[in-house]
Structure formats: structure tokens, C-alpha cells
Backbone bond lengths (Angstrom), bond angles and torsions (degrees), N, CA, C in turn:
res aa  C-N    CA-C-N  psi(-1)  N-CA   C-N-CA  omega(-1)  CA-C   N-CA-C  phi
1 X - - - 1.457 - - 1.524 108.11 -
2 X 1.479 127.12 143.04 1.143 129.24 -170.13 1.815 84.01 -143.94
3 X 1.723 96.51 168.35 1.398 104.03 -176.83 1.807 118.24 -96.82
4 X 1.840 101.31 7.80 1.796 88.88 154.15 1.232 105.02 -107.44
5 X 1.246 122.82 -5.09 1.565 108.00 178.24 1.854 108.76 -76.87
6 X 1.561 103.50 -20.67 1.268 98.18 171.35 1.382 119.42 -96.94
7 X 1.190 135.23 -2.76 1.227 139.89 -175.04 1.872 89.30 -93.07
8 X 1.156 116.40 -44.16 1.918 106.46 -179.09 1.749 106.85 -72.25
9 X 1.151 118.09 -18.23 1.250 108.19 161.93 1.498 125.85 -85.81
10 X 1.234 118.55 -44.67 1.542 112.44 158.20 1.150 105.81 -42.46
11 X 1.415 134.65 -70.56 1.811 143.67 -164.19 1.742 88.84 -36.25
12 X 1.556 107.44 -56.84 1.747 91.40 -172.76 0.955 137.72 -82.68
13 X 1.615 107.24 23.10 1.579 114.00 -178.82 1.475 91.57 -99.09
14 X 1.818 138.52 -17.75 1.405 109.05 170.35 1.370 102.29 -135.40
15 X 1.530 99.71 159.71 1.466 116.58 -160.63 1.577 101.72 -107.73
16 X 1.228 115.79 8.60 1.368 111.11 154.87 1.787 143.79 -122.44
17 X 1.510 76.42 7.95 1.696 97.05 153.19 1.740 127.20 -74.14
18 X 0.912 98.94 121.05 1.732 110.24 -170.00 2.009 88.25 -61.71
19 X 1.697 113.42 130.10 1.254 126.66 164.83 1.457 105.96 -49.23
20 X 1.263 101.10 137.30 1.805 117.90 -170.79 1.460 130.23 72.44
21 X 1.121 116.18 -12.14 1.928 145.57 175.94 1.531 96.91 -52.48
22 X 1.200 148.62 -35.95 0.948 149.11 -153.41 2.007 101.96 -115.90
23 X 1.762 91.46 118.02 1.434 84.61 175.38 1.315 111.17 -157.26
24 X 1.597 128.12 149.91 1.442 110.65 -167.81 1.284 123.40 -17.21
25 X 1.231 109.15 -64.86 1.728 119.94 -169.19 1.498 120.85 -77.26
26 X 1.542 117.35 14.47 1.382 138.12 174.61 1.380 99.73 -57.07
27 X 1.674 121.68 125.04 1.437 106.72 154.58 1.719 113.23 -79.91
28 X 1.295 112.69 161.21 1.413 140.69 -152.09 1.802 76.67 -95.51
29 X 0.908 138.66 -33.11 1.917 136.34 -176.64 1.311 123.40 -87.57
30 X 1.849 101.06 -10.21 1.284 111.56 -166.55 2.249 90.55 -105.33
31 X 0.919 104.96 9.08 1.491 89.36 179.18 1.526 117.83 -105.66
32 X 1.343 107.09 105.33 1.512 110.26 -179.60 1.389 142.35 9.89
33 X 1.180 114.97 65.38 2.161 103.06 -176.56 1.618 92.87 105.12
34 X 1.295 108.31 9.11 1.898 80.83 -177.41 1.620 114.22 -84.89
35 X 1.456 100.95 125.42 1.396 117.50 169.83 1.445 118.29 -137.39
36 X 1.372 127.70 -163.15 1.621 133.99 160.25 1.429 98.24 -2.71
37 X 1.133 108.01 -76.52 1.738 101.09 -154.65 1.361 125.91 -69.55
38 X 1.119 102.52 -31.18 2.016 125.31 169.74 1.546 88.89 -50.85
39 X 1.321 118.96 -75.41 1.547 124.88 178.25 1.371 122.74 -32.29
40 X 1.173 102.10 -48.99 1.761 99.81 161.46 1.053 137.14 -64.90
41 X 1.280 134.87 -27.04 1.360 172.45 177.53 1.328 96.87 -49.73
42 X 1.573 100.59 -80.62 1.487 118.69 168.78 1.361 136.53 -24.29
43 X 1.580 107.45 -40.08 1.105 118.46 -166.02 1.121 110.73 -94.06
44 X 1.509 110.70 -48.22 1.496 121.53 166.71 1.419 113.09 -50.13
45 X 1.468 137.47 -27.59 1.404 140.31 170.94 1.851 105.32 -67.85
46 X 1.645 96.59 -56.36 1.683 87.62 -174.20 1.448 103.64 -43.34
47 X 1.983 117.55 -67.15 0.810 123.52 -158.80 1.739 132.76 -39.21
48 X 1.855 98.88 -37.71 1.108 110.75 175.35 2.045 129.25 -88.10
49 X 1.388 90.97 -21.19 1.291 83.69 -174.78 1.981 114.65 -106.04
50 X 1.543 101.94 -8.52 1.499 133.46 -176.65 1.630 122.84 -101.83
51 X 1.174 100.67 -24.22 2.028 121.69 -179.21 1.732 94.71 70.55
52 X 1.394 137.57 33.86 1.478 124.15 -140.27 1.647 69.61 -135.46
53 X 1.175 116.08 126.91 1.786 144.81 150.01 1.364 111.09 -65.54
54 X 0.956 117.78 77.98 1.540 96.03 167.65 1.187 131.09 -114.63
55 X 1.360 141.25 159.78 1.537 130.47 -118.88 2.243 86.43 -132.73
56 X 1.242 102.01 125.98 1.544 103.20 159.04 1.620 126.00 -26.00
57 X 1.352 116.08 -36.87 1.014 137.66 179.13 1.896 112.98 -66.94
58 X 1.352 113.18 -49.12 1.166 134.79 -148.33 1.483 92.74 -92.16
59 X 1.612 113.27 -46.73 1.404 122.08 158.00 1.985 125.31 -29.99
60 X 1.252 86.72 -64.18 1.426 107.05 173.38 1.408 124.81 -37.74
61 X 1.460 121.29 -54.41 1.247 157.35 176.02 1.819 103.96 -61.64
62 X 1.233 138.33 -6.29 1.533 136.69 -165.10 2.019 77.36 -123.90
63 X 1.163 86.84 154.00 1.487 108.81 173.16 1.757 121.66 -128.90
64 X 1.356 98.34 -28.52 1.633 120.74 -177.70 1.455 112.58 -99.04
65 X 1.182 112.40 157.32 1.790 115.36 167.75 2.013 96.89 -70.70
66 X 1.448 108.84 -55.82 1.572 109.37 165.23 1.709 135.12 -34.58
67 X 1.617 96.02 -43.53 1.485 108.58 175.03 1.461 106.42 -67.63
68 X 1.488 108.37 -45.76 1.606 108.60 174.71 1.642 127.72 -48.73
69 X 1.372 82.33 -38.21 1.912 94.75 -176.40 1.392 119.45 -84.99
70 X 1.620 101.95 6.32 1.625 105.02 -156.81 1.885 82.95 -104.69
71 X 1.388 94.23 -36.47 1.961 107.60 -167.73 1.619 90.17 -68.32
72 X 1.132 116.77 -68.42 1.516 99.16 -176.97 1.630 130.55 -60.96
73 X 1.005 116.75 -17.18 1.534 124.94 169.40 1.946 89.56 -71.78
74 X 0.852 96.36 -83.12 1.865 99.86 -179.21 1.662 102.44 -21.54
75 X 1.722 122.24 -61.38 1.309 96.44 -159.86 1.839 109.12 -96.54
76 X 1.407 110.87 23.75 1.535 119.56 170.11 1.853 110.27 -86.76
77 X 1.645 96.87 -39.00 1.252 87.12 -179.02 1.849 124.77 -102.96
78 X 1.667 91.96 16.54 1.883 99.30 -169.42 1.819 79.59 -138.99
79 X 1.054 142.62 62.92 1.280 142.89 140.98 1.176 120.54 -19.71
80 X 1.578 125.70 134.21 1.691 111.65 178.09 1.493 120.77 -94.05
């Protein structure tokens, strides 16, 4: 896993993100309409394409598209 292969898979979980908008240093507040459901989205992507649980909470706590990719790399390879 690398962080454009995960940034083009996030990008294709929404269809109203402008192509290329999304980049390490993207804030997670700065992407159009994101609320509840974006958040779910998310998770359901880590969950499915990463094996990585991640908790609403844990979500909250990342500010970056980078911080995001850094938390799920972190909890793929330090499992609890």
C-alpha cells in the first residue's frame, strides 16, 4: 500500500470530488459536504480493502488525507 494508491481509491469512493483534489496534505474539512456519511464511506473502504477497523472516534482525531493514511498503515501493521 502506498499513499496514491490510497488517495485514488478514496477519490473513487466519491463522485463529487473534483479528479486530483485529493492530496496527502488535503485537509479531511476541506472536502466538499463531508459529514456522517463521507465518514462511513471511509471506513467501510479502510475496512474492506485494508482489513483495518477503524473506530468514528479514531476518524475524528486525523486532520489530513496523509494523517489518515499514516493511522491506517499504523493500525494494519500494530493490530490490537
Amino acid at each position: 500500500m502506498d499513499i496514491n494508491t490510497f488517495i485514488q481509491q478514496l477519490q473513487g469512493e466519491f463522485e463529487d470530488i473534483p479528479a486530483g483534489f485529493l492530496k496527502p496534505e488535503t485537509k479531511i474539512s476541506d472536502i466538499e459536504g463531508w459529514g456522517s456519511m463521507h465518514a462511513l464511506i471511509v471506513i467501510a473502504l479502510i475496512d474492506t480493502e485494508y482489513g483495518v477497523t477503524l473506530k468514528g472516534d479514531e476518524l475524528r482525531k486525523v486532520s489530513s488525507v496523509q494523517e489518515l493514511y499514516d493511522m491506517v498503515v499504523n493500525l494494519k501493521n500494530n493490530p490490537e
